[in-house]
C-alpha positions as CSV (number, residue, x, y, z in Angstrom):
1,X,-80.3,28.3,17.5
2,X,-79.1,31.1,19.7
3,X,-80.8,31.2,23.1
4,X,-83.5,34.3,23.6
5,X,-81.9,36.6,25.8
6,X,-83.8,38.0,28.7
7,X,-86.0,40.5,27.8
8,X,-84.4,44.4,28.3
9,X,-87.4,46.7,28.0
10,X,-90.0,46.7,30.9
11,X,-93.5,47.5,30.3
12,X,-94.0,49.8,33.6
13,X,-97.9,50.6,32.8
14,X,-98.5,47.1,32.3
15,X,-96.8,45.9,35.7
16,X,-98.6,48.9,37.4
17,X,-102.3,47.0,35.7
18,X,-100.9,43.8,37.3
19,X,-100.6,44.7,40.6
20,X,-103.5,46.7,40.6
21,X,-105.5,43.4,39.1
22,X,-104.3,41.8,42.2
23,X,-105.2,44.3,44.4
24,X,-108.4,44.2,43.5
25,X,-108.9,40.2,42.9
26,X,-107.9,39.8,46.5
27,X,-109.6,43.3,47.5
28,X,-112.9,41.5,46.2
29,X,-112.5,38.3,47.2
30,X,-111.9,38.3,50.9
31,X,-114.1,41.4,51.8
32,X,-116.6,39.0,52.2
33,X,-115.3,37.2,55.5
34,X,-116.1,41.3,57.0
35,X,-119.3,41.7,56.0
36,X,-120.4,37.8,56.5
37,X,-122.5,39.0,59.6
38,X,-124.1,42.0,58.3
39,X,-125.1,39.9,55.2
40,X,-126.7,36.9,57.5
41,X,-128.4,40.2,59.5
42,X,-129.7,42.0,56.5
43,X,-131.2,39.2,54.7
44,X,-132.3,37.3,57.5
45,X,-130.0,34.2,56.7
46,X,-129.5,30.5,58.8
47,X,-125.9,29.5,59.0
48,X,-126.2,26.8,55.9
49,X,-127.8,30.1,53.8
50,X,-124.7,32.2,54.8
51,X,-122.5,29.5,53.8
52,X,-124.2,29.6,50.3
53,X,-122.3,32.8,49.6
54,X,-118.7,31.8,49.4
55,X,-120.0,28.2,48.1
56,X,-121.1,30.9,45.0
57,X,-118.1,32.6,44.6
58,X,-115.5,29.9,44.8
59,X,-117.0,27.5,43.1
60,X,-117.1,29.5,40.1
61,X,-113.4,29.7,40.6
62,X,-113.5,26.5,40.2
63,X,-115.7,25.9,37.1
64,X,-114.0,29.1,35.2
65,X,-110.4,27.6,36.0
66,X,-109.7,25.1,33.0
67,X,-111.7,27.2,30.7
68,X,-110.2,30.3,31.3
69,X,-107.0,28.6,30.1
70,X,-108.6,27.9,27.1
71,X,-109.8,31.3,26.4
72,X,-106.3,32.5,26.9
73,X,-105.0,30.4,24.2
74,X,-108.1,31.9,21.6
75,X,-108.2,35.7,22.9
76,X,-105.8,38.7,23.5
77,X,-105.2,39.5,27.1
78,X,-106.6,42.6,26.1
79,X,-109.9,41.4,25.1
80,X,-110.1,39.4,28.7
81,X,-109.2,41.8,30.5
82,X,-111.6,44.6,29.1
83,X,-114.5,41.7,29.3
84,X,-113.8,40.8,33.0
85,X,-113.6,44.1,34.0
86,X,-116.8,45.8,32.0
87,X,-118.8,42.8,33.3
88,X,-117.4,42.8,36.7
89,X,-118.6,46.3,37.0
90,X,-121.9,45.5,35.7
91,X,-122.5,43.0,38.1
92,X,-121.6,44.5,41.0
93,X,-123.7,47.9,39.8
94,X,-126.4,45.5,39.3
95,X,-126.2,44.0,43.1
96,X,-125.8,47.7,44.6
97,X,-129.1,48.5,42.8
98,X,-131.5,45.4,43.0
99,X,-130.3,44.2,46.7
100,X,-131.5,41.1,47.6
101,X,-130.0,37.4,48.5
102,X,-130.7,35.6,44.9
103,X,-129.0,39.2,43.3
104,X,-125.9,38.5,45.9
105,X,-125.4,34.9,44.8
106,X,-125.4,35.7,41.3
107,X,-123.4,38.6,41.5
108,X,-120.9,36.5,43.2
109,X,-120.6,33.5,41.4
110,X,-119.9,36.1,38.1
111,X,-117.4,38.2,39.7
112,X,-116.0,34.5,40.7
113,X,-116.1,33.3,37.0
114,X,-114.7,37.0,36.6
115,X,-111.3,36.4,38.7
116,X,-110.4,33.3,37.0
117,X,-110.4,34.3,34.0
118,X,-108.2,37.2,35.2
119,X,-106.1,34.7,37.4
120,X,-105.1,32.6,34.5
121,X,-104.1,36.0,32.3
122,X,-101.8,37.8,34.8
123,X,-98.7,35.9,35.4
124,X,-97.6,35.7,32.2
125,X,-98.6,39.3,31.9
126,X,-96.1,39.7,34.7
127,X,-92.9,38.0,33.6
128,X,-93.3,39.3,30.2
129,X,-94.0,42.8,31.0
130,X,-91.3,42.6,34.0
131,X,-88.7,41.1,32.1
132,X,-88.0,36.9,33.2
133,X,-85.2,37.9,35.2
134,X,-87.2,40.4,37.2
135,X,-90.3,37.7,37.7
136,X,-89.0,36.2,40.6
137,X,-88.9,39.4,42.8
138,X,-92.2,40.8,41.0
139,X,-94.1,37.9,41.9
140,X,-93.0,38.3,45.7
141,X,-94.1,42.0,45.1
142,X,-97.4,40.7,44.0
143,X,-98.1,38.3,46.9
144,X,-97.3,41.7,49.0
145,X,-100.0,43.8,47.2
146,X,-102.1,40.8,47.3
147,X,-101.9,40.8,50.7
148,X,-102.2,44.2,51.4
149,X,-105.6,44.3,50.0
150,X,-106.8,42.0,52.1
151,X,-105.4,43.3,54.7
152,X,-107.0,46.9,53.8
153,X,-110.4,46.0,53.0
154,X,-112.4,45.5,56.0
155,X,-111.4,49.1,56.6
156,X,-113.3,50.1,53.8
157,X,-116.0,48.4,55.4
158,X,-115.5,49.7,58.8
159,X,-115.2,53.2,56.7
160,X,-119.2,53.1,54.8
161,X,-121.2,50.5,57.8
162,X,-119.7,53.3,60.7
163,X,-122.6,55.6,60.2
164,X,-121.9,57.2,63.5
165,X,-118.5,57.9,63.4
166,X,-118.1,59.1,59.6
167,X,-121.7,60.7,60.0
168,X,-120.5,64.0,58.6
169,X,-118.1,62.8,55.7
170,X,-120.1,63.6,52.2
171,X,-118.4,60.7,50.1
172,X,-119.9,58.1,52.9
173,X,-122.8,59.1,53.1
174,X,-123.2,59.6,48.8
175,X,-122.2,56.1,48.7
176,X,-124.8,54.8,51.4
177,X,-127.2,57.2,49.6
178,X,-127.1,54.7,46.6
179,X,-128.0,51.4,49.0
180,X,-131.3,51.1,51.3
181,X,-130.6,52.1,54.6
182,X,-130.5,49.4,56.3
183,X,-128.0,47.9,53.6
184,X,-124.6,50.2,54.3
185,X,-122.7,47.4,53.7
186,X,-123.8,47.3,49.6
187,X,-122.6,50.2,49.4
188,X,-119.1,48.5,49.0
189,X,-120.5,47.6,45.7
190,X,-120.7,50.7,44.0
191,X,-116.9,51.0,44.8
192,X,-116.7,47.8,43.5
193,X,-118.5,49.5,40.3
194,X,-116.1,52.4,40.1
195,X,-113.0,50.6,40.4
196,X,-114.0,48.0,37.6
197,X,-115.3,50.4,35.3
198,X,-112.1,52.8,35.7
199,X,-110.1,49.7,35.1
200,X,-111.9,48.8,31.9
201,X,-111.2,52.3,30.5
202,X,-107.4,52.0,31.5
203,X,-107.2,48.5,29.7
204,X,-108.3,50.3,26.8
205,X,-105.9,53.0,26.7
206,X,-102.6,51.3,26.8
207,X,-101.0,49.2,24.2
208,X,-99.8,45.6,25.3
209,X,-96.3,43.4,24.8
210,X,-96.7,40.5,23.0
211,X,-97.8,37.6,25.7
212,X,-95.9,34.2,24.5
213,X,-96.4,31.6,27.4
214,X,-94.0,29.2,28.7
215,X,-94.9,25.7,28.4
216,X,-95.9,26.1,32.3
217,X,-98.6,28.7,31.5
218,X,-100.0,26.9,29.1
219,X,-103.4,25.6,29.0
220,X,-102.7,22.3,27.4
221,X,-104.5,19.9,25.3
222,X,-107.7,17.6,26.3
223,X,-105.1,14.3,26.4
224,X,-103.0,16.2,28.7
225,X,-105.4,16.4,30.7
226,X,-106.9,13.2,30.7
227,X,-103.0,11.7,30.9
228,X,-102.6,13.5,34.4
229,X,-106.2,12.7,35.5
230,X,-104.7,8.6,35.5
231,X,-102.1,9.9,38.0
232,X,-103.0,9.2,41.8
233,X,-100.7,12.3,42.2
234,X,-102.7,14.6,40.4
235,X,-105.5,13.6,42.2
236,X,-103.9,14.0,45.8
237,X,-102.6,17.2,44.8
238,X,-105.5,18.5,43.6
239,X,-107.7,17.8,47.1
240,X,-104.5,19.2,49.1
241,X,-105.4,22.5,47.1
242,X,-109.1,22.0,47.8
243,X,-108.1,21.3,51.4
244,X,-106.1,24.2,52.0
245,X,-108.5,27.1,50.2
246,X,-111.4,25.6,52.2
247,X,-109.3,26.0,55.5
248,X,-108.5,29.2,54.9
249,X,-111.7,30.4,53.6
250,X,-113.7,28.1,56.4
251,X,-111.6,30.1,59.2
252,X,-111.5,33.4,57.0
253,X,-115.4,33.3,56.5
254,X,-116.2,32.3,60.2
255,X,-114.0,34.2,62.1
256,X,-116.4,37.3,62.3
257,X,-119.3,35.3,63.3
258,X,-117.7,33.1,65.0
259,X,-116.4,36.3,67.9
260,X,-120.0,37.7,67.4
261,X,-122.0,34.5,68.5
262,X,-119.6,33.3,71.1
263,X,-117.8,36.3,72.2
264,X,-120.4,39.6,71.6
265,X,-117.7,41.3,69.9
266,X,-119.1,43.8,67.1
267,X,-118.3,42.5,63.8
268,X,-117.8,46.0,62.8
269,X,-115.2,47.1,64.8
270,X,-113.4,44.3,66.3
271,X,-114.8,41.2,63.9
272,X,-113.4,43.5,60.9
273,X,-109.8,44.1,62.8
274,X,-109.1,40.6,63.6
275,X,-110.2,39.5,60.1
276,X,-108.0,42.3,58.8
277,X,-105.4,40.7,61.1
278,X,-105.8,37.3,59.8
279,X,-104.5,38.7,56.4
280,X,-101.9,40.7,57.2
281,X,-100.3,37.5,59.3
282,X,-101.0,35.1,56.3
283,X,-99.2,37.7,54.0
284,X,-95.9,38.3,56.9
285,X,-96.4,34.7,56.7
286,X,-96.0,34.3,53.1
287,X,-92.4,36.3,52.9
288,X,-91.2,34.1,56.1
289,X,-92.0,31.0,54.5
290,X,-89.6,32.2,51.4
291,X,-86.9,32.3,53.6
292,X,-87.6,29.2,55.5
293,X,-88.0,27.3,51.7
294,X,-84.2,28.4,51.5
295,X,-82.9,26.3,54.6
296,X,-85.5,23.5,54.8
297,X,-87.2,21.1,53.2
298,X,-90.6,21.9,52.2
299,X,-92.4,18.6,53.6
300,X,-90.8,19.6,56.9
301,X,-92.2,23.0,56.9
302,X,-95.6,22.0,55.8
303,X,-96.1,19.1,58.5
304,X,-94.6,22.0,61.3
305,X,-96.9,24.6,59.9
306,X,-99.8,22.4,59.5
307,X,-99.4,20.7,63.2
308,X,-99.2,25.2,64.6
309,X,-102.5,25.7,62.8
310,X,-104.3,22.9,64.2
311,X,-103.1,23.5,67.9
312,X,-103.9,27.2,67.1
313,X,-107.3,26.4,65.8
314,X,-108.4,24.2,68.7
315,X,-107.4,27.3,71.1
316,X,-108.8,29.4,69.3
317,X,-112.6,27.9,69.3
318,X,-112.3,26.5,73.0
319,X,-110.2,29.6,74.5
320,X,-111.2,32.9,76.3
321,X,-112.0,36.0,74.0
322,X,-108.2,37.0,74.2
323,X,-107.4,33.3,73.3
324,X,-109.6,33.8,70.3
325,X,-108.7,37.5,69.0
326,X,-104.8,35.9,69.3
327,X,-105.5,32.5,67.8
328,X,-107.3,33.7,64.3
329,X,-104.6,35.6,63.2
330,X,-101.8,33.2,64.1
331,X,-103.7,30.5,62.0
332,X,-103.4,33.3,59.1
333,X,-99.8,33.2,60.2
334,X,-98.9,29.7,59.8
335,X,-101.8,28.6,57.4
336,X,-99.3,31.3,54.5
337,X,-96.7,28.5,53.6
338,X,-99.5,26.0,52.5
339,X,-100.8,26.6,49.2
340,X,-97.2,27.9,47.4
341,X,-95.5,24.5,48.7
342,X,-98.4,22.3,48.1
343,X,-98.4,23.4,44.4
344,X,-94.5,22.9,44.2
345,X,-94.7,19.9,45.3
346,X,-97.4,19.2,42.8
347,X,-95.6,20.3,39.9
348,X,-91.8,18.7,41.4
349,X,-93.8,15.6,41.2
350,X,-95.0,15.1,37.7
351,X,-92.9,15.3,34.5
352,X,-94.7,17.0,32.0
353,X,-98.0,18.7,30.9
354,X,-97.4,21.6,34.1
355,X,-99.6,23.9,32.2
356,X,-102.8,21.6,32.4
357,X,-101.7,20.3,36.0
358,X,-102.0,24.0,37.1
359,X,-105.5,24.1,35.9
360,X,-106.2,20.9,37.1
361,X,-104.3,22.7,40.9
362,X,-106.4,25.7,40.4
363,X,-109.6,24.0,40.0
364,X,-109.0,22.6,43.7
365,X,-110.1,26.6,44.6
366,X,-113.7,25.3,44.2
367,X,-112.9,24.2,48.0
368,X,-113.0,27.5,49.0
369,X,-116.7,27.2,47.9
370,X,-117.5,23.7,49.0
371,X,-115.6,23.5,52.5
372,X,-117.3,26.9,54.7
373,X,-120.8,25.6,53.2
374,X,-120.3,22.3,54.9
375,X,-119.0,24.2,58.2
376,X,-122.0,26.7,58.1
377,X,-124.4,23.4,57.6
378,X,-123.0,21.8,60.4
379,X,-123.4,25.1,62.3
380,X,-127.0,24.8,61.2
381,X,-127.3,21.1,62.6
382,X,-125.2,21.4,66.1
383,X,-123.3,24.6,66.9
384,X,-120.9,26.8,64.7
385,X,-117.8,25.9,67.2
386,X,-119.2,21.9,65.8
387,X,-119.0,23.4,62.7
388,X,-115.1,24.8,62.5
389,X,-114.0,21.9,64.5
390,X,-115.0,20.3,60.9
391,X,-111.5,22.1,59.7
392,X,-109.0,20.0,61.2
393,X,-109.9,17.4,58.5
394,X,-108.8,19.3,55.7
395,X,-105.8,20.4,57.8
396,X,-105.0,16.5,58.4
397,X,-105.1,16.1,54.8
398,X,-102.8,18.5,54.3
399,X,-100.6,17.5,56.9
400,X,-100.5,14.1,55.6
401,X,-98.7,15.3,52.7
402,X,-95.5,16.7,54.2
403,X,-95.2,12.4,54.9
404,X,-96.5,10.7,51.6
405,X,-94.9,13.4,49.1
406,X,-92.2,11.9,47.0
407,X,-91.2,15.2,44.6
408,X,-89.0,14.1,41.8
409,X,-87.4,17.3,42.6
410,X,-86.4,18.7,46.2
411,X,-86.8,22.4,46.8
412,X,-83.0,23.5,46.9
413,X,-81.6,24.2,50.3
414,X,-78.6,26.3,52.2
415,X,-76.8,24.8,54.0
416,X,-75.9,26.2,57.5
417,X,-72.9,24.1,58.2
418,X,-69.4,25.0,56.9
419,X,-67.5,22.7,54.1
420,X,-64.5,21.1,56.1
């Protein structure tokens, strides 16, 4: 049998829908660490109530993970697509409308049972639409859109909570017209709304590639799973990707409060730019490590990265203000390299079933949920600095894997000296 040749004709629309599905998973997902203060304010929250939010979101992440793989195999990417959106929309119309705390959590565990189903579809959205030999560099062009919309979204909150200084500007105050008034921040919501809604309209107009999976993107069978559940390696891997989402998420989520409570800084102005910070490092981050992955070994680069992030953690919640406004960011920096080696690692070290050990991987996202919960509890019980001082155990955990991990494959190198 002749080999498939790569595929010729790129589906342009269809790479433009993937990127903008990015955009908006990450756009969605880590607005939250901005408005994490205004919530606690506006509701009246403790520390351990605050951390209930994320614990909503992420952990549906972490339910919907296998499942969504499942559904994948049964229904178009079409049909997921339109459902996520249309009920996305719904659900954050609903929130914007009927504001309250018990609203919020359920409107964020759906839109969290929402982006899983949508993580799962995606990437073989993208290498089929892009064409395989294009995946490589489109995936690196995701991670950058990815990042840019975390990156941008605390402006959009700095843009509808700044009633003084946007006073005048009619689409501001049309969206804060649809939210109480002490409730500005809701108002992201409705754009939330818009941009779902729009996107389930779009889905529908455009005709769709056929989606054949590679044996990676598969979801797998129920003795696959059970095969890699017996391996101790699954099992490590699995709480290094717990570990690292509920770092990054733990300092993510805090980081506003955190320069509120100990520093007075407004966590509209300064709290949103230094959490907007914090993602645009991770994502500079992100295309550094690339490059580093072609020169050294990845266990090296995750016990040096891991080692920066503690030190820079530690300065950051004992340090002055500047200390602190430096520090968060540079975690963002150094934290980036974590998760993509981590799940190489992961699948470098098992032989077979890679398509049920990703959903086994991506189930470890529920630490996003389970990890920030425990750091705002501890808050609760001593002091929030206690509490993110919590985060250098996950961190340990992860740096303990740059020295236990035994890949059956090592990440391919350049080597700097010449041949003699």
């Amino acid at each position: 049998m002749e080999k498939s040749k790569p595929t010729t004709k790129r589906y342009y629309h269809i790479i433009g829908l993937v990127m903008l599905v990015f955009f908006v998973i990450s756009f969605i997902t880590n607005i939250l660490n901005s408005i994490i203060v205004d919530v606690k304010d506006s509701f009246d929250l403790s520390l351990t109530s605050t951390g209930f939010l994320p614990f909503t979101f992420f952990i549906a992440y972490g339910i919907m993970s296998i499942p969504a793989g499942f559904l994948s195999e049964k229904y178009s990417e079409k049909s997921l697509l339109s459902i996520s959106f249309l009920v996305m929309g719904l659900a954050s119309l609903g929130f914007a409308i009927f504001p309250s705390y018990g609203v919020f959590s359920i409107t964020l565990f759906t839109l969290g049972c929402c982006m899983a189903v949508l993580q799962v579809i995606i990437n073989p959205m993208l290498r089929v639409a892009g064409g395989e030999e294009h995946f490589a560099f489109n995936s690196v062009l995701a991670q950058l859109v990815f990042g840019a919309a975390s990156f941008l979204s605390p402006y959009l909150y700095k843009y509808l909570v700044n009633t003084e200084g946007n006073s005048n500007d009619a689409l501001a105050e049309t969206l804060r017209g649809w939210v109480p008034v002490n409730l500005p921040w809701a108002s992201l919501y409705i754009v939330f709304a818009l941009i779902a809604f729009v996107l389930f309209i779009y889905v529908f107009l455009n005709k769709y590639p056929k989606f054949d999976k590679n044996e990676d993107e598969k979801a797998g069978n129920k003795s696959s799973y059970l095969d890699l559940l017996k391996n101790k390696w699954t099992i490590l891997y699995f709480l290094g990707i717990f570990c690292y989402v509920g770092a990054e998420q733990g300092v993510g989520n805090w980081i506003s409060q955190f320069l509120y409570q100990y520093h007075d800084l407004n966590p509209q102005t300064i709290g949103a730019d230094t959490v907007s910070y914090f993602w645009a490092m991770l994502t500079i981050g992100c295309l550094l490590g690339l490059l580093l992955l072609k020169f050294f070994d990845s266990r090296k680069i995750l016990i040096s990265a891991t080692t920066i992030t503690i030190l820079a953690l530690i300065f950051s919640l004992t340090g002055s203000k500047e200390m602190a406004l430096i520090g968060f960011p540079l975690i963002g920096f150094f934290i980036s390299v974590m998760y993509s080696v981590i799940f190489s690692l992961a699948l470098n070290s098992v032989k077979e079933h890679h398509g049920s050990l990703s959903g086994i991987l991506c189930t470890g996202i529920a630490g996003g949920a389970v990890i920030p919960f425990i750091v705002g509890g501890l808050g609760e019980l001593m002091t929030l600095k206690s509490g993110m001082f919590f985060l250098i155990i996950p961190l340990g955990f992860i740096l303990s894997i740059g020295f236990w991990a035994k890949p059956l494959v090592n990440n391919k190198t350049i080597s700097l000296k010449k041949d003699k």
